[in-house]
C-alpha positions in Angstrom: -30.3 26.2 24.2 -30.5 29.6 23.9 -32.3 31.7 20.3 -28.6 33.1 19.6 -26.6 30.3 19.2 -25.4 29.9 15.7 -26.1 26.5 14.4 -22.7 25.0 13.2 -24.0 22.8 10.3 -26.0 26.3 8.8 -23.4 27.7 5.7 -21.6 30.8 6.7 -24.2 33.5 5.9 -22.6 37.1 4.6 -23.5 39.6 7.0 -26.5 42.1 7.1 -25.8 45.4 4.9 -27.7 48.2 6.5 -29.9 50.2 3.4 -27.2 52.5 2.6 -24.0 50.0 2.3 -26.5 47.8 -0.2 -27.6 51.3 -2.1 -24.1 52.0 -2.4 -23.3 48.6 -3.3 -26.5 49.2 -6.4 -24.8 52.5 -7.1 -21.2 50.8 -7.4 -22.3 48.2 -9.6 -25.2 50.4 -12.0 -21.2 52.9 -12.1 -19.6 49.7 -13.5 -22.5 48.8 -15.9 -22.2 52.4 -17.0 -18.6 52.2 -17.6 -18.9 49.3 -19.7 -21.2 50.5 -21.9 -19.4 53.5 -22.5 -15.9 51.6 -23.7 -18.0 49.4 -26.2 -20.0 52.5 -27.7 -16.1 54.1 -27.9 -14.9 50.9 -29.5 -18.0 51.0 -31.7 -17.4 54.5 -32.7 -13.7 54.0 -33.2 -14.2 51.0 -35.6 -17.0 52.5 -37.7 
């Protein structure tokens, strides 16, 4: 049996990101944070 085989009973594992897709990934998600707070201080500012 050979290292490489993939063991059929593991769960499906997602596949490695390389540094740069997961920074991007970070930066996507920290843009998206961002965003959001941005509408609720405009909603905050609109209702006061």
């Amino acid at each position: 049996m050979s290292p490489v085989t993939i063991d059929p009973q593991a769960p499906p594992e997602t596949p490695v990101e390389t540094p740069a897709a997961s920074a991007e990934a970070v930066r996507r998600e920290w843009l998206l944070v961002g965003l959001g707070l941005v509408g609720l201080l405009a909603i905050l500012a609109i209702t006061l």
